[in-house]
ZADO-1210 file (C-alpha; in nm, 4 decimals, padded with zeros to 6 digits):
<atoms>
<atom x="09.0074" y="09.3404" z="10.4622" code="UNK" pos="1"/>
<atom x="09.2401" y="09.6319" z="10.4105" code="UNK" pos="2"/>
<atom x="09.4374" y="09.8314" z="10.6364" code="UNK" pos="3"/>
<atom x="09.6201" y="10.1444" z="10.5374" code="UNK" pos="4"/>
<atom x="09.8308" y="10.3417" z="10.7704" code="UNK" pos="5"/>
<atom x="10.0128" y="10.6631" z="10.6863" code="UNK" pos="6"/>
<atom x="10.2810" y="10.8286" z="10.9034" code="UNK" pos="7"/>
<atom x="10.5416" y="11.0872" z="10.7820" code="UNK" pos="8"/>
<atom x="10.3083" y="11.4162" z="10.8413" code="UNK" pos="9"/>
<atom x="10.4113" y="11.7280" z="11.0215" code="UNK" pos="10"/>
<atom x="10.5036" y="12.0907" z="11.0247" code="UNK" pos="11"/>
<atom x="10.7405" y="12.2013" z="10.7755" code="UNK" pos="12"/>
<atom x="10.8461" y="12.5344" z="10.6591" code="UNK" pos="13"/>
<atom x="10.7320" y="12.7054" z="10.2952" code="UNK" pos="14"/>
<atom x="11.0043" y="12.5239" z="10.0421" code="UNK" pos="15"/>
<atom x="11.0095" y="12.2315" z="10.2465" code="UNK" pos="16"/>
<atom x="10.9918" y="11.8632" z="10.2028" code="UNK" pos="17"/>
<atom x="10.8114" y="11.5662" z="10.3947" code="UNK" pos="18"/>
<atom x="10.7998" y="11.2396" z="10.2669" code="UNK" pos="19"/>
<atom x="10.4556" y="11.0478" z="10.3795" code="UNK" pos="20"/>
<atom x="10.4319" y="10.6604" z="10.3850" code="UNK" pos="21"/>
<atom x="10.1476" y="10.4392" z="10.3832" code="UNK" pos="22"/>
<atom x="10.1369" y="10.0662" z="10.4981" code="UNK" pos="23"/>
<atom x="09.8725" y="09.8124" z="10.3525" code="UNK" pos="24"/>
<atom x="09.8004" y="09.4817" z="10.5669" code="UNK" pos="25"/>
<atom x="09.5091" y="09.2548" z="10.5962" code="UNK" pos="26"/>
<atom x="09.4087" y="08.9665" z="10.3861" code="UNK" pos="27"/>
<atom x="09.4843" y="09.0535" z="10.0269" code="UNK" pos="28"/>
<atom x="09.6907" y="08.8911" z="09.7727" code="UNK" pos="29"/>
<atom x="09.7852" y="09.1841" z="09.5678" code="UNK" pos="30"/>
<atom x="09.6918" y="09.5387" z="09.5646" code="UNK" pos="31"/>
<atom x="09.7353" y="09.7234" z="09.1904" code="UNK" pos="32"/>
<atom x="09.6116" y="10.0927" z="09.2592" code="UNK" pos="33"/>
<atom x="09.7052" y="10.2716" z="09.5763" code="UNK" pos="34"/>
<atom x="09.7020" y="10.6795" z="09.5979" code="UNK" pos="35"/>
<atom x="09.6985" y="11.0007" z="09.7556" code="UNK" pos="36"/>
<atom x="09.3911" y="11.2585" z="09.8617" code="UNK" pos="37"/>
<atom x="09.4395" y="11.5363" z="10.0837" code="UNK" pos="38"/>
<atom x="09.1800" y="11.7486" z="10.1904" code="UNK" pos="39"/>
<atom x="09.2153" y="12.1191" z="10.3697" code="UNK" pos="40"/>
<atom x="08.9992" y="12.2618" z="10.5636" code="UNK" pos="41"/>
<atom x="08.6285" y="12.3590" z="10.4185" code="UNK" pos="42"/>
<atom x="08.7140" y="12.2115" z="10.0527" code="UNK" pos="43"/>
<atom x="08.6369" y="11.8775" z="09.9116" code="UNK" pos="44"/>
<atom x="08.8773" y="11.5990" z="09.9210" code="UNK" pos="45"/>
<atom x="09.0893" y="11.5830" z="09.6093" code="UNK" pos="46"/>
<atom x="09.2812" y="11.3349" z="09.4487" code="UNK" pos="47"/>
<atom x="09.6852" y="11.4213" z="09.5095" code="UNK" pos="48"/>
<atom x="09.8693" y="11.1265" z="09.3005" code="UNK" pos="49"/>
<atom x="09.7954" y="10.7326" z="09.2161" code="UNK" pos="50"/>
<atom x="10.0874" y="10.4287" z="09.1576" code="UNK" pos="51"/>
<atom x="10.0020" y="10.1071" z="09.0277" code="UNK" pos="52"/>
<atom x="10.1778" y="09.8142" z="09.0807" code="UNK" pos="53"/>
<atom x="10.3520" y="09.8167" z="08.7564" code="UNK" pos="54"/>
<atom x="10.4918" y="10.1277" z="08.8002" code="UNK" pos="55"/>
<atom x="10.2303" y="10.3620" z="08.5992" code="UNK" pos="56"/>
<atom x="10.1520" y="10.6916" z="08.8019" code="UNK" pos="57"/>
<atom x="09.9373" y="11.0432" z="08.7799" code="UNK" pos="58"/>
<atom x="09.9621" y="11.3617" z="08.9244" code="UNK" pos="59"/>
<atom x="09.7235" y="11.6541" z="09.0212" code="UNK" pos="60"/>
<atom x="09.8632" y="11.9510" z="08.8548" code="UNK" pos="61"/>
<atom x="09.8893" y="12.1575" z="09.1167" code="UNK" pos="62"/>
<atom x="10.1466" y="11.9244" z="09.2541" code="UNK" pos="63"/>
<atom x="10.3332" y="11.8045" z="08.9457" code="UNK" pos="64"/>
<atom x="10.6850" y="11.8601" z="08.9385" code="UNK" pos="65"/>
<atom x="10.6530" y="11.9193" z="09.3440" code="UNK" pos="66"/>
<atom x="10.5534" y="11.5475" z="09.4876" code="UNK" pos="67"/>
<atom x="10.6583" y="11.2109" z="09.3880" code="UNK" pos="68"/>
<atom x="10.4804" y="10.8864" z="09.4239" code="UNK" pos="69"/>
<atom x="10.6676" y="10.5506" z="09.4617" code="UNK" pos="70"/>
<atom x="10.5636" y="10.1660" z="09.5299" code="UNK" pos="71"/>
<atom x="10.7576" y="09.9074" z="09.7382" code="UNK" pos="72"/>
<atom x="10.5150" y="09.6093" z="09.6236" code="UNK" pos="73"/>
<atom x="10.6953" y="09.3775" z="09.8331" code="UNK" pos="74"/>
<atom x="10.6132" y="09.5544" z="10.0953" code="UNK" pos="75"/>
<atom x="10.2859" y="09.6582" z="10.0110" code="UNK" pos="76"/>
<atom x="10.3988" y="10.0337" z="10.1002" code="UNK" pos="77"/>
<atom x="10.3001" y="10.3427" z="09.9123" code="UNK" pos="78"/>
<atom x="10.5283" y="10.6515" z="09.9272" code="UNK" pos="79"/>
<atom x="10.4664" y="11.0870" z="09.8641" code="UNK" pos="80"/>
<atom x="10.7229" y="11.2667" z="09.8032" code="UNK" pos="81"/>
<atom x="10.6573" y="11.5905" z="09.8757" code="UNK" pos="82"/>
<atom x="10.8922" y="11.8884" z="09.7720" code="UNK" pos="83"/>
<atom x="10.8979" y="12.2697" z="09.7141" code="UNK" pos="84"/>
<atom x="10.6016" y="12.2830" z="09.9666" code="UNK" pos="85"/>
<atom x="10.3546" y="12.5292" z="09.9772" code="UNK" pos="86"/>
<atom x="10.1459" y="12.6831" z="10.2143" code="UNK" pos="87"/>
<atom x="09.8415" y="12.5854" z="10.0034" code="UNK" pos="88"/>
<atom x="09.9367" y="12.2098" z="10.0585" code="UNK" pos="89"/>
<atom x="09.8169" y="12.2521" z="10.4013" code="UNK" pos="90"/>
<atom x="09.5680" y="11.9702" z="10.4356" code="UNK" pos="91"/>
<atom x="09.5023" y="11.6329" z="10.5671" code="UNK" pos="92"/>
<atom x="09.6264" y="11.3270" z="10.3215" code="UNK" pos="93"/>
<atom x="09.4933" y="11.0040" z="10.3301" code="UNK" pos="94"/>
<atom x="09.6035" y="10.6855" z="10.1537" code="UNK" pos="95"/>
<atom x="09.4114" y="10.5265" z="09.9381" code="UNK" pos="96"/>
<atom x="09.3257" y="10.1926" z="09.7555" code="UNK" pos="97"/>
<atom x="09.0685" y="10.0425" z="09.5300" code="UNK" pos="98"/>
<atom x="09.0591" y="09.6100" z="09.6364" code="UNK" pos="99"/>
<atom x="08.8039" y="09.3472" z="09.5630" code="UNK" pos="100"/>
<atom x="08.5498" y="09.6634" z="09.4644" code="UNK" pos="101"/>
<atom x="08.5618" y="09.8117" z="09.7468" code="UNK" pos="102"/>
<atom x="08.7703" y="10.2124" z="09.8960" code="UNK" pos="103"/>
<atom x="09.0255" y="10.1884" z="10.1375" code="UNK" pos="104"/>
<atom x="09.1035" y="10.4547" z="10.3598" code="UNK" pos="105"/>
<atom x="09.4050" y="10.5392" z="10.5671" code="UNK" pos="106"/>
<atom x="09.3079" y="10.7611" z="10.8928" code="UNK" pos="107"/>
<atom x="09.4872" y="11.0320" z="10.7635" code="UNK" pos="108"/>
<atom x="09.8546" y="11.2568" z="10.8284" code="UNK" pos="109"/>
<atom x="09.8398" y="11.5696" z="10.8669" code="UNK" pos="110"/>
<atom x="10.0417" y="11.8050" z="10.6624" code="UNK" pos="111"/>
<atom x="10.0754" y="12.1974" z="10.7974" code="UNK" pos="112"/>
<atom x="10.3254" y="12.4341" z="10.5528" code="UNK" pos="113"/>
<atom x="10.3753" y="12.7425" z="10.7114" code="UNK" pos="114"/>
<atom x="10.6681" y="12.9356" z="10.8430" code="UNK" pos="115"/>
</atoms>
């Protein structure tokens, strides 16, 4: 019903910035909630940042101040802005959205910090 694909991963060096997209299509009307996990290896998948629609958004704090999360709801696009990157940010991040009751799941980017 929902498909979410992210792009914008790679290597980048300690300090660093990448800036991850993710694309919802499918057969929806309007999405309200879209977000961020990551997950490194051998630790659980945590939440990173979520948008709404109307413009509210929460961080982790371990990434507060650091990443930025945006909305183009015309384009039913999702954005992470990710700065002052850290070698402990090393993970995979998937997009994310709640529709219709039901978790959506990007494939995942992956995100390596290291120099």
């Amino acid at each position: 019903q929902v498909r979410l694909v992210e792009s914008g991963g790679g290597l980048v060096q300690p300090g660093g910035s990448l800036r991850l997209s993710c694309a919802a299509s499918g057969f929806f009307f309007r999405i309200n909630a879209m977000g961020w996990y990551r997950q490194a290896p051998g630790k659980q998948r945590e939440l990173v940042a979520t948008s709404t629609s109307g413009g509210s958004t929460k961080y982790a704090d371990s990434v507060k101040g650091r990443f930025a999360i945006s909305r183009d709801n015309a384009k039913n696009t999702v954005y992470l802005q990710m700065n002052s990157l850290k070698p402990e940010d090393t993970a995979i991040y998937y997009c994310y959205a709640p529709y219709q009751g039901r978790d959506f799941w990007g494939q995942g980017t992956q995100v390596t910090v290291s120099a």
